[in-house]
PyMOL Python script that loads the backbone (N, CA, C, O; Angstrom):
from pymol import cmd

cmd.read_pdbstr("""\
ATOM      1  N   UNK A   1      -3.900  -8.058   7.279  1.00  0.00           N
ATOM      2  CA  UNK A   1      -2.573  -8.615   7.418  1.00  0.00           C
ATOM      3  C   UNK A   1      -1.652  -7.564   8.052  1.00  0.00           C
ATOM      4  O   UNK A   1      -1.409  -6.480   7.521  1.00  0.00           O
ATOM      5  N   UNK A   2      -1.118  -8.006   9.329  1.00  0.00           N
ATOM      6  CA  UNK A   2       0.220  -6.949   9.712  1.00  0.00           C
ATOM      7  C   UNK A   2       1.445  -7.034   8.527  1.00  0.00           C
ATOM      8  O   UNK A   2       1.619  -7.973   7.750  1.00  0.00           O
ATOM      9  N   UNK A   3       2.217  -5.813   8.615  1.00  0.00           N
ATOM     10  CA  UNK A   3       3.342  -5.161   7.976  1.00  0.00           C
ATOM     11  C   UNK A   3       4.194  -5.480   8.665  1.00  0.00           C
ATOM     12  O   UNK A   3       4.193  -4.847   9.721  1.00  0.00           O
ATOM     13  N   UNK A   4       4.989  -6.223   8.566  1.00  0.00           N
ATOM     14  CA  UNK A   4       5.995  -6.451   9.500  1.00  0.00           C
ATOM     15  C   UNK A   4       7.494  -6.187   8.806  1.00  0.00           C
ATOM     16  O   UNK A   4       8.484  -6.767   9.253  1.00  0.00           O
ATOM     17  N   UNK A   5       7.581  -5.256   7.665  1.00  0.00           N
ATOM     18  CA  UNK A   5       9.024  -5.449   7.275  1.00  0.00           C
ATOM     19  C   UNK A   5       9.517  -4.264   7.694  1.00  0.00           C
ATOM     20  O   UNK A   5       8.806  -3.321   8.044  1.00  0.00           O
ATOM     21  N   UNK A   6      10.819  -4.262   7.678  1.00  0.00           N
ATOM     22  CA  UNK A   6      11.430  -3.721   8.728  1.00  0.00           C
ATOM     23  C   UNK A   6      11.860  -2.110   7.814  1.00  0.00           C
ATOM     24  O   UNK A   6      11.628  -1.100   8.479  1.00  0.00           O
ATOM     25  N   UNK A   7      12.369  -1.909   6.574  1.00  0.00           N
ATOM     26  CA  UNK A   7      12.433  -1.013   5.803  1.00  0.00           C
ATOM     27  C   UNK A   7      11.389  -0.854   4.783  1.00  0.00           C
ATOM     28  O   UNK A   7      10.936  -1.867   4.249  1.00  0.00           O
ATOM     29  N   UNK A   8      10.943   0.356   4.442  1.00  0.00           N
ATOM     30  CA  UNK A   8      10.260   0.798   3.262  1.00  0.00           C
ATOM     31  C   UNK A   8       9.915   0.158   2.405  1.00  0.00           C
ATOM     32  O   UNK A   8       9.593  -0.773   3.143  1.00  0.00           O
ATOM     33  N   UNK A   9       9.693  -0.177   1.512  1.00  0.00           N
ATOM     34  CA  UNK A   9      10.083  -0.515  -0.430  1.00  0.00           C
ATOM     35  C   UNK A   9       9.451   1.053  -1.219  1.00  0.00           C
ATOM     36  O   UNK A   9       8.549   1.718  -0.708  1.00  0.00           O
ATOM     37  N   UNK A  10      10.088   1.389  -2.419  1.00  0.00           N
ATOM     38  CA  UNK A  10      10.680   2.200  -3.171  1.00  0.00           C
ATOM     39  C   UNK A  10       9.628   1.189  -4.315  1.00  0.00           C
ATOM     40  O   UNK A  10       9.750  -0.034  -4.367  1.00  0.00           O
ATOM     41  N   UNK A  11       8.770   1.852  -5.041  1.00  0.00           N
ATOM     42  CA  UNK A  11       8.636   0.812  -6.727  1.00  0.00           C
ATOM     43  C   UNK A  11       9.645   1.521  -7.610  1.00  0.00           C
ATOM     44  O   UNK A  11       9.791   2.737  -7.734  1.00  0.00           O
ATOM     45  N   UNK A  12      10.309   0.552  -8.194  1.00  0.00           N
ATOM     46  CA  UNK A  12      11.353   1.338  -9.244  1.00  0.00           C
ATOM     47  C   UNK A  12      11.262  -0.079 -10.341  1.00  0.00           C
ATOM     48  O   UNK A  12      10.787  -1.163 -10.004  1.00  0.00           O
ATOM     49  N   UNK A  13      11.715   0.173 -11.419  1.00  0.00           N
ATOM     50  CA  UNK A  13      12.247  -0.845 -12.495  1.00  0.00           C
ATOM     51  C   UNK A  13      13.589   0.144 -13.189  1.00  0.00           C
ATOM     52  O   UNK A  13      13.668   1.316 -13.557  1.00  0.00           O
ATOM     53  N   UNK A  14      14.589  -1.070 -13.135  1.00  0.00           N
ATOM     54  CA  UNK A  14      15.806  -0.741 -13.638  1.00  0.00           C
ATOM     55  C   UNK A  14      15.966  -2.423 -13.864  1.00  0.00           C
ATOM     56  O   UNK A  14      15.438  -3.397 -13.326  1.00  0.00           O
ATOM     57  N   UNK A  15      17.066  -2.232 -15.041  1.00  0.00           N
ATOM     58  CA  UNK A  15      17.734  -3.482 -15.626  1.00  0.00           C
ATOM     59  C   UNK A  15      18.620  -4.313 -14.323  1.00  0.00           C
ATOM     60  O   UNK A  15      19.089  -3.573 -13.458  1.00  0.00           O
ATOM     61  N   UNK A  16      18.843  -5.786 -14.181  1.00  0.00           N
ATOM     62  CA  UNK A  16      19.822  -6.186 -13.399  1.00  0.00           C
ATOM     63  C   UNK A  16      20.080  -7.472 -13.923  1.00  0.00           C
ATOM     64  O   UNK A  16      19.243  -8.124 -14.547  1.00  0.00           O
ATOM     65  N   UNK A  17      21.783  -8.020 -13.556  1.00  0.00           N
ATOM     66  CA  UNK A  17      22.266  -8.776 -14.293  1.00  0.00           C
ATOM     67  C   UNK A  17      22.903  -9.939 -13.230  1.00  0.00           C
ATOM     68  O   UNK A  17      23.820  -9.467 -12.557  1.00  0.00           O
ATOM     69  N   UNK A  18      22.652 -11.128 -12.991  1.00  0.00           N
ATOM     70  CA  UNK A  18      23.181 -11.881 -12.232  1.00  0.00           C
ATOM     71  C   UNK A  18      24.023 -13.050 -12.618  1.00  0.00           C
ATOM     72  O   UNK A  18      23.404 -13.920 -13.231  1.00  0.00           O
ATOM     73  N   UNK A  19      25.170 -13.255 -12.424  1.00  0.00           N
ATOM     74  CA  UNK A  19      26.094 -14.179 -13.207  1.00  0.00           C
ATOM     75  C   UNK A  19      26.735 -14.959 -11.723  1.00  0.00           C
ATOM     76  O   UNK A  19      27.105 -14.614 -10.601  1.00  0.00           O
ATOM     77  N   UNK A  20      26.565 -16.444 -12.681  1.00  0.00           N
ATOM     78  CA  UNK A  20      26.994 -17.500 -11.541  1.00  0.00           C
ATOM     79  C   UNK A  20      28.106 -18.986 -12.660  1.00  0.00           C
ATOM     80  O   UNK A  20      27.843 -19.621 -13.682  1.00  0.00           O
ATOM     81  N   UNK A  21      29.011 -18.955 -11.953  1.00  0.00           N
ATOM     82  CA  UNK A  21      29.565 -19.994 -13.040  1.00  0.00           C
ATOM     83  C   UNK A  21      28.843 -21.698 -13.704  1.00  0.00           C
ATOM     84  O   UNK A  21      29.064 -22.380 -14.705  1.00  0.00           O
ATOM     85  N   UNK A  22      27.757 -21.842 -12.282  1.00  0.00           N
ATOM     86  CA  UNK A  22      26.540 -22.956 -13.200  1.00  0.00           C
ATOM     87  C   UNK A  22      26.231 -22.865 -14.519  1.00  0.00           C
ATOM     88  O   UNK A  22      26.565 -23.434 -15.558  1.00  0.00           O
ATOM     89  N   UNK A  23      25.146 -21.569 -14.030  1.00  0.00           N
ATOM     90  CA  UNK A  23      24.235 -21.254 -14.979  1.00  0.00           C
ATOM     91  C   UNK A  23      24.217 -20.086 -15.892  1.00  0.00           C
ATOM     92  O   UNK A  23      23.285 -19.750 -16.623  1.00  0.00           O
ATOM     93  N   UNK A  24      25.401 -19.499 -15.750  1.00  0.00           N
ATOM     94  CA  UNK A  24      25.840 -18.528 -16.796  1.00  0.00           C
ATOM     95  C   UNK A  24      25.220 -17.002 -16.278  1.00  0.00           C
ATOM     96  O   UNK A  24      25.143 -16.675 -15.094  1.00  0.00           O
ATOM     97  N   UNK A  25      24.831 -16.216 -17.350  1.00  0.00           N
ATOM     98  CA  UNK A  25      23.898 -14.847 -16.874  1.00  0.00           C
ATOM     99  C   UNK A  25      22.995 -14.913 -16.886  1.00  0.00           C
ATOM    100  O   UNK A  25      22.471 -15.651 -17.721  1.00  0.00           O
ATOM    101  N   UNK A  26      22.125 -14.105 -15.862  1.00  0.00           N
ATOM    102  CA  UNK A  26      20.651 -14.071 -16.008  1.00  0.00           C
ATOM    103  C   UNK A  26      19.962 -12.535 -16.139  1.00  0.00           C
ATOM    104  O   UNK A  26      19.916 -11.893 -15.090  1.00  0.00           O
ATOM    105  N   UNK A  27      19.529 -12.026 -17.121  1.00  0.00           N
ATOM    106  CA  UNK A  27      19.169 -11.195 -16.825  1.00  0.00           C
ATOM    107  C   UNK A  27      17.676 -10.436 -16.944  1.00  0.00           C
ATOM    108  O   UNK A  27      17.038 -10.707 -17.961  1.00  0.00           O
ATOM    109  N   UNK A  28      16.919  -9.276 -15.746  1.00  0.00           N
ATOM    110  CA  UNK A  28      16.193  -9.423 -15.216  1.00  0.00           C
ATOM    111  C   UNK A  28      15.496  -7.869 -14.781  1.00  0.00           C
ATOM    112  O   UNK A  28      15.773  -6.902 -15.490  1.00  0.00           O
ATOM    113  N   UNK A  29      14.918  -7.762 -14.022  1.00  0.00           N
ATOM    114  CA  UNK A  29      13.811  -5.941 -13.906  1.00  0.00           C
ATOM    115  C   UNK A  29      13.832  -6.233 -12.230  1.00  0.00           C
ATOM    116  O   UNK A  29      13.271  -7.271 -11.879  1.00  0.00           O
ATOM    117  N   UNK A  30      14.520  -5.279 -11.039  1.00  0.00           N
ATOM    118  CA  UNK A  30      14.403  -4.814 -10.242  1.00  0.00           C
ATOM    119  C   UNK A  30      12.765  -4.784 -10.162  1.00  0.00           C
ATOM    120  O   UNK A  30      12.209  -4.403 -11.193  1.00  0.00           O
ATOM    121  N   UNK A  31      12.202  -5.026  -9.413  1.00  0.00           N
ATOM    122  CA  UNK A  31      10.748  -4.783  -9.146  1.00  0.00           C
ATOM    123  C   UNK A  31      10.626  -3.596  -8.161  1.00  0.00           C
ATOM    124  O   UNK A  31      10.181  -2.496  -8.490  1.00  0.00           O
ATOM    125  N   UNK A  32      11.135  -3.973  -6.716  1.00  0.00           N
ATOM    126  CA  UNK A  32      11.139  -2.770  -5.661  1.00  0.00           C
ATOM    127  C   UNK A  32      12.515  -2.929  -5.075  1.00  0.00           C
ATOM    128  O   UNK A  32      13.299  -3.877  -5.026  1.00  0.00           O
ATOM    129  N   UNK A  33      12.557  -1.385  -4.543  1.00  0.00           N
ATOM    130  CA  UNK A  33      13.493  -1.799  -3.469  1.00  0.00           C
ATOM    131  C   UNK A  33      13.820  -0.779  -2.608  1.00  0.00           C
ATOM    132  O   UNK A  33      13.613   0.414  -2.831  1.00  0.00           O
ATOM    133  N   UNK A  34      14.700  -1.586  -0.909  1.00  0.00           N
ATOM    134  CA  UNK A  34      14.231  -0.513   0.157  1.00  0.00           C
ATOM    135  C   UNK A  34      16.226  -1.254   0.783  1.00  0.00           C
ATOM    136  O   UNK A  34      17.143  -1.883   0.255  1.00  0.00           O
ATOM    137  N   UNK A  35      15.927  -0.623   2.159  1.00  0.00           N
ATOM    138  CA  UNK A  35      17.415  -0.660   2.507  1.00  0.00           C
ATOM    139  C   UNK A  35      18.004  -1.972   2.716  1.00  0.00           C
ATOM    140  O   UNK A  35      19.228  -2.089   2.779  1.00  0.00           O
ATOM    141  N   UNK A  36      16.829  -3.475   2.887  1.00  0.00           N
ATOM    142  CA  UNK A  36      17.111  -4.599   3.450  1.00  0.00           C
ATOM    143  C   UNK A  36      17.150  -5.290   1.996  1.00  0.00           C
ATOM    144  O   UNK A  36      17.159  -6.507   2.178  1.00  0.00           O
ATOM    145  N   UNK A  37      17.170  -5.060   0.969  1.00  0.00           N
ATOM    146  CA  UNK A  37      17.300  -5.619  -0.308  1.00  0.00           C
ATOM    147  C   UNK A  37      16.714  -5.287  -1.784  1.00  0.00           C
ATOM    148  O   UNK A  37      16.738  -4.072  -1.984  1.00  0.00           O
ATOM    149  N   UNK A  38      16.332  -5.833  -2.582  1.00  0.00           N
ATOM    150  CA  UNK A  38      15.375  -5.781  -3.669  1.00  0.00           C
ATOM    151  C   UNK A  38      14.662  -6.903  -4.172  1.00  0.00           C
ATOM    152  O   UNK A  38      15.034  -8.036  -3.864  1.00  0.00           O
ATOM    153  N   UNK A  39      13.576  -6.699  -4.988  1.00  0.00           N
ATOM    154  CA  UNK A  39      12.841  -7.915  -5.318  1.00  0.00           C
ATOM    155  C   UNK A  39      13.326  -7.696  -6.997  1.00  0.00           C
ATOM    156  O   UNK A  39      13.175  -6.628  -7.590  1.00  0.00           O
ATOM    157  N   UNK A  40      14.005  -9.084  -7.682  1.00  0.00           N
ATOM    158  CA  UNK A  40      14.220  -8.698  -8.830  1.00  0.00           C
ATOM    159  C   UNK A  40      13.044  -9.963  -9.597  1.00  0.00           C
ATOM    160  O   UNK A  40      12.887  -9.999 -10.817  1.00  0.00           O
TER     161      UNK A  40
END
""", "prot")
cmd.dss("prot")
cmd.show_as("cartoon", "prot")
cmd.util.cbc("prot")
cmd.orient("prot")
């Protein structure tokens, strides 16, 4: 399979918290992450 993403990924786990007025908080574990985003 080609690699086609454009920045790195980093493996890290840290806590993260996502709040939306729907569905209230969600919270969740960073999986990786590089300069174009993170996978939580």
């Amino acid at each position: 399979m080609i690699e086609r993403r454009m920045y790195e990924r980093t493996s890290t786990s840290f806590r993260v918290e996502m709040s939306h007025p729907s569905f209230g908080t969600i919270v969740g574990f960073a999986k990786d992450i590089s300069d174009g985003g993170a996978q939580v």
